[in-house]
C-alpha positions, 0 to 999 in steps of 0.5 A, spaced: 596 288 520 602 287 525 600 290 531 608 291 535 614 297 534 610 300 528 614 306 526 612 313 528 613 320 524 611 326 524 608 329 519 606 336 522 606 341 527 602 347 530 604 353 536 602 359 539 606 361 544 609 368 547 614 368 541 609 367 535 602 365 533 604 359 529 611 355 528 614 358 523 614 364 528 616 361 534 622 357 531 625 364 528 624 367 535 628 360 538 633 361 533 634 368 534 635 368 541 628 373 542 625 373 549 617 372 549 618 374 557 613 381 558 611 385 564 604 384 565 600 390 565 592 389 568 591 392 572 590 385 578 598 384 576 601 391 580 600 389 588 603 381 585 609 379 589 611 377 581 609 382 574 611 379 568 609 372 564 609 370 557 603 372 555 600 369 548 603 373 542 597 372 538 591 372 541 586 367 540 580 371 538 584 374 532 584 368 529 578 364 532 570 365 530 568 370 537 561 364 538 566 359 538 571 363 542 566 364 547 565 357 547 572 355 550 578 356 555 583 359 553 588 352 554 583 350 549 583 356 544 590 354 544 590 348 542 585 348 537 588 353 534 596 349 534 592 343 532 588 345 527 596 349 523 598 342 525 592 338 522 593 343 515 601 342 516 600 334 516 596 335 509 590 334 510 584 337 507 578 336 513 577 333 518 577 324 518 572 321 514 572 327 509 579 328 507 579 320 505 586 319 506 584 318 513 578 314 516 576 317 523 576 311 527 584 311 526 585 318 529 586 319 536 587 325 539 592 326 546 593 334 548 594 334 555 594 341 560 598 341 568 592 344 570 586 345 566 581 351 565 583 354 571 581 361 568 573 359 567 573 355 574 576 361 577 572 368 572 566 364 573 566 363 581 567 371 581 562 372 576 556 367 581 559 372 587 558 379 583 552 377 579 548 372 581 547 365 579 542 366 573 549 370 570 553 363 571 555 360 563 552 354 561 557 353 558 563 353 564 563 345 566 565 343 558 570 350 559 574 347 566 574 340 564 582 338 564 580 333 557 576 340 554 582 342 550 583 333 548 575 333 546 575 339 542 581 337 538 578 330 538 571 334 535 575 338 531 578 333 526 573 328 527 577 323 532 574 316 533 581 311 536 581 314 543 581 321 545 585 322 552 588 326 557 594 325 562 595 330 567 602 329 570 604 337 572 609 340 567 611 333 564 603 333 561 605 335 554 610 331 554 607 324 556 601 325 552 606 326 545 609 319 548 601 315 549 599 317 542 606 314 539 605 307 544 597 308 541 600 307 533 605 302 536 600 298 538 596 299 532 590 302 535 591 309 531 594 310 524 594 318 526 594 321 533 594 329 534 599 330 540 601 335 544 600 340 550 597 347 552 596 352 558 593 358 560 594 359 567 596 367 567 592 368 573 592 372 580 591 365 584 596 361 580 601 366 580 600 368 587 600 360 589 607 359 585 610 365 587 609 364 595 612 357 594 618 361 591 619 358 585 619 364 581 623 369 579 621 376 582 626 380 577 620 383 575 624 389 573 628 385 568 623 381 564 627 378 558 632 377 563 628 373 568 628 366 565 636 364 566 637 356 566 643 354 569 645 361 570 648 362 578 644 368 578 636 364 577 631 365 582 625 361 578 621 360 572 617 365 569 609 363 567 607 362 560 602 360 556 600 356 550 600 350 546 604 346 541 601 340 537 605 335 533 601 330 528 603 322 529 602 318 524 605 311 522 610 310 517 605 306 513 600 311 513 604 317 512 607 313 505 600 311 503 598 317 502 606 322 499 606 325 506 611 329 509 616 327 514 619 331 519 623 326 523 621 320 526 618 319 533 622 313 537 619 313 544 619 315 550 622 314 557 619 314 563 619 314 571 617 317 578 622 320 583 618 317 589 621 324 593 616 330 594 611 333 591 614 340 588 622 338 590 626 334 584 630 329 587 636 332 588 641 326 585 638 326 579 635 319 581 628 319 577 630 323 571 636 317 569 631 312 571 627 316 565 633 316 562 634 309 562 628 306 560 628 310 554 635 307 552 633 299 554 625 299 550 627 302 545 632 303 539 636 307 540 642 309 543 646 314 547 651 315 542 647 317 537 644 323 541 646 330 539 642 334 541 637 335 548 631 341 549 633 340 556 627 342 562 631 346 565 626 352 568 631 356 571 630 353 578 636 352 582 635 345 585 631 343 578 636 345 573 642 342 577 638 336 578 637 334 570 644 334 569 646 329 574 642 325 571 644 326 563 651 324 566 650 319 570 646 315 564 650 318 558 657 318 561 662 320 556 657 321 550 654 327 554 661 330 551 659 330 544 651 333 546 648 340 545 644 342 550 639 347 549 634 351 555 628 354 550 624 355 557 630 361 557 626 364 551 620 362 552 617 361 559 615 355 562 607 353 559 607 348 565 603 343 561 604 345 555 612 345 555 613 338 552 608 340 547 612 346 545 619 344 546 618 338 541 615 341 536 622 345 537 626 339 538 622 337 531 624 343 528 632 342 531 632 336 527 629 337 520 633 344 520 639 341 523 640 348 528 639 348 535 637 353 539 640 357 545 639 358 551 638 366 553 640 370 558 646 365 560 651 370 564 655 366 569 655 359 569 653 354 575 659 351 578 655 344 578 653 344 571 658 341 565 655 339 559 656 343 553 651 348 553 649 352 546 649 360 549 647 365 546 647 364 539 643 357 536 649 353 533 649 347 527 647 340 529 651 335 524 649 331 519 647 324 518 642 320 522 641 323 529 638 324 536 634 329 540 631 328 547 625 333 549 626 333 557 619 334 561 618 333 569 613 335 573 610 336 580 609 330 583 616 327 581 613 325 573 619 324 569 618 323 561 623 323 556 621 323 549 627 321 543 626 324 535 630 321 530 632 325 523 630 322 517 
């Protein structure tokens, strides 16, 4: 087997967002320009200096069996349930080893979360405080692991090849999409379930990011609240869910007539050695990232046409981002749409990466980018050509698309996707 630069596609997707409980769903509210952004109405959310999230759209206990629902933080939940419409979607009819198309220990899983199970870790503590150690799940330390949502998906589809768990922020969706491409590559999997989840709605973390004034508090204007480059931003907006892409080498993809929605090129990577929540305010780290994709793999900044920008919708971090496009893809920055979907949907934290790439998938098998929402009064520091208010068509012929992720921590990764 040659065992360097394998070709990787993808061959499925799955979601479950604020916008909808599949792809097919969340893709239409991308499309249409829909907020998935909502007041909260528990009851623990009326004395929060922030009231509104993009809460799930479909819950997870609708569609899992309840003793299994029990069994799993919501992050992991929401993985499951992308990974197993994506694991469908691919075309595969059970897990490896009983679909034949696939042996188990040529499957890897990599879905990553920013920050775990941080619902059970904290539920569980108030349930020893109220109730008594004997009330305490047996089941709380496999629900809180950071790897649970990877090992369960791993169980799920019967992966043997490696099953992993990079946690780096916000960029956690996105760097594990560009490990499973380096394990194909490398030949240490022919199939890899990849992606991102999160379910951090929670008094704690909401309270924690909103004392750091990262943000919006324009809890009386929910839909309006998440406005990437737009002057009048005051921060992101909490979310929650999953998205899942299904890897697979070209080889094994045409062995068995599967579908193909575009290819996986690569990734770029960097750290920005600066603060531990602040980006880099040049745009150092992210061209760094930037720069890295274009030198190790193939493919070029004038190929580009389309970028799922991070942008959150912070001041600093927005303004960041587009100096580090222009610094790198200089003029070619001109012929380049630039789509905000955290606009729509929210910021998944760790599951971000997992979303926007399905999104970025999607752009590219429908030739279509999405806009960017509740773009009113554009920053002066911002130039690029922005796709405002309504999705436009991106052209034909072979084409790029970049899915931006960075992290706290200064974490930066590029993913590149080509059209088939």
């Amino acid at each position: 087997m040659n065992t360097t630069n394998r070709t990787v596609v993808v061959t499925g997707i799955g979601a479950t967002t604020p916008l909808g409980g599949d792809s097919a769903s969340t893709w239409e509210g991308l499309v249409q320009g829909r907020s998935g952004i909502t007041k909260l109405e528990q009851d623990w959310a009326a004395e929060l200096p922030v009231r509104i999230a993009g809460t799930i759209a479909v819950e997870p206990t609708e569609v899992l069996a309840r003793p299994l629902a029990r069994k799993l933080d919501r992050s992991a939940q929401f993985a499951l349930i992308a990974a197993r419409e994506a694991w469908a979607d691919a075309g595969y009819t059970g897990k490896a080893g009983e679909d034949p198309a696939v042996e188990p220990e040529r499957v890897g899983a990599v879905v990553a979360s920013g920050i775990g199970g941080v619902t059970t870790l904290l539920g569980q503590y108030d349930v020893l405080k109220e109730q008594g150690v004997r009330r305490v799940s047996p089941h709380t330390v496999p629900m809180l692991m950071p790897n649970s949502p990877s090992a369960n998906v791993g169980l799920e589809v019967n992966a043997r090849a490696g099953v992993h768990t990079p946690v780096s922020a916000c960029a956690s969706g996105a760097e594990a999409i560009g490990y499973a491409v380096e394990m194909i590559r490398s030949g240490r999997a022919d199939v890899v379930v990849a992606g991102g989840t999160e379910a951090a709605i929670h008094p704690l973390p909401m309270v924690a990011f909103a004392n750091m004034m990262a943000m919006s508090k324009n809890n009386d204007e929910p839909t309006r609240a998440s406005r990437p480059y737009d002057k009048a931003r005051d921060g992101f907006v909490l979310s929650e869910g999953a998205g899942i892409v299904i890897l697979e080498s070209a080889e094994h993809a045409a062995r068995r007539g599967a579908q193909i929605y575009c290819e996986a090129v690569g990734q770029g990577l960097s750290a920005d050695a600066h603060h531990i929540a602040q980006p880099e305010p040049t745009g150092r780290g992210v061209a760094a990232a930037l720069e890295h994709l274009f030198a190790e793999n193939d493919v070029k900044p004038a190929e580009v046409v389309h970028v799922n920008a991070h942008a959150t919708s912070t001041p600093q971090g927005d303004v960041a981002e587009v100096k580090a496009l222009r610094r790198v893809l200089g003029d070619d920055l001109g012929h380049i749409m630039v789509s905000g979907t955290k606009s729509m949907t929210g910021h998944l934290l760790g599951g971000a990466g997992g979303i926007e790439t399905v999104a970025t998938v999607l752009a590219l098998k429908n030739r279509v980018a999405p806009p960017t929402i509740n773009l009113e009064n554009l920053d002066d520091e911002i130039e690029p050509d922005l796709v405002s208010g309504e999705a436009r068509p991106l052209p034909e012929g072979r084409i790029v698309a970049l899915n931006n992720s960075f992290g706290f921590g200064g974490h930066n990764v590029v993913l590149a996707l080509r059209s088939v």
